[in-house]
C-alpha angles and dihedrals in degrees: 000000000000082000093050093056094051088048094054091037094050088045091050105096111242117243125254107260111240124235102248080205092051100113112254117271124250110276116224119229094270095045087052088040096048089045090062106040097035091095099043092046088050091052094044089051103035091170100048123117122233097257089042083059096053092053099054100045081051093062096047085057085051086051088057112138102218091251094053090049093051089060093059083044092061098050090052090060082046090051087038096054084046093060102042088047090050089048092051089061088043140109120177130231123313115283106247080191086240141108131243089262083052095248125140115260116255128225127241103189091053124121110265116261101253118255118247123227095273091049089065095045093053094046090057101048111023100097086048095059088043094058092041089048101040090168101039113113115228096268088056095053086053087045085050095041093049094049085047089046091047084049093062116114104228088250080064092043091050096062089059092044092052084050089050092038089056094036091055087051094055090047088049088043085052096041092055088064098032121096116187121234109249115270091025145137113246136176092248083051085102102227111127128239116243105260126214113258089221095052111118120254112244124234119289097015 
């Protein structure tokens, strides 16, 4: 059991840290309102429970005259300008240059990783197998186009080669102009892509 708790407890995503510095956010009219009666209710009622509290202060918000009610109104569009005013002089915290999950941002404006060989071949042909093959899943579109790919004579390969050979030039060419904004993933970062399992080996591998 002591196992099962560390299992569910390691799975559940951790929550964002807050900036202790992050201005506080605008308060509603029973959060105001709570805020206030909480303490004389309590007195009034020395034996109550918290969620008994809680009731009782609900149902004096509920008790509210409208005019009573539009006081409280206006303190929450004074908390509310505070905090928009507060927002507007405020940063935030320090970008690490990551995401929540702690992966470095990518760059959309990036040039594009080049194709191998495979990729433009797929590309070319996927739609073809898959209308060749309706009822094939999509595994079974990357098995066929592998075996399709492995088939080729080397005049047919070449043709694809020459496509990934021009394709990494113009990458290379890309890469020589491109600077990376600062905390970001780029190509040179070194993590693999995931590879398809189907993908040929090259040669000498």
């Amino acid at each position: 059991d002591d196992d099962l708790d560390v299992k569910e407890a390691a799975s559940k995503p951790k929550k964002k840290k807050k900036d202790p510095k992050a201005p506080k956010k605008a308060r509603s009219a029973w959060q105001l309102f709570s805020g206030t009666m909480r303490s004389e209710v309590s007195k009034e009622n020395p034996d109550a429970d918290f969620g008994t509290i809680t009731k009782l202060v609900s149902a004096k918000f509920k008790e509210l005259s409208s005019e009573e009610r539009a006081k409280w109104d206006a303190k929450v569009a004074k908390d509310k300008t505070r905090y928009n005013k507060e927002m507007e002089s405020y940063d935030g915290p320090a970008d690490s240059g990551k995401t929540a999950s702690g992966k470095a941002k990518k760059d959309p404006n990036a040039p594009k990783k080049p194709k191998t060989s495979y990729v433009q071949f797929m590309a070319e042909n996927r739609s073809k197998i898959q209308e060749e093959n309706p009822d094939a899943g999509f595994g079974q579109i990357s098995k066929l186009a592998a075996k399709a790919f492995g088939s080729l004579s080397a005049s047919e390969k070449k043709k694809y080669e020459d496509m990934a050979l021009a394709d990494k030039k113009r990458y290379n060419k890309e890469m020589e102009n491109y600077t990376p904004p600062k905390g970001t993933a780029v190509a040179s970062s070194g993590k693999k892509k995931k590879k398809d399992p189907n993908e040929p080996k090259r040669a000498g591998s």
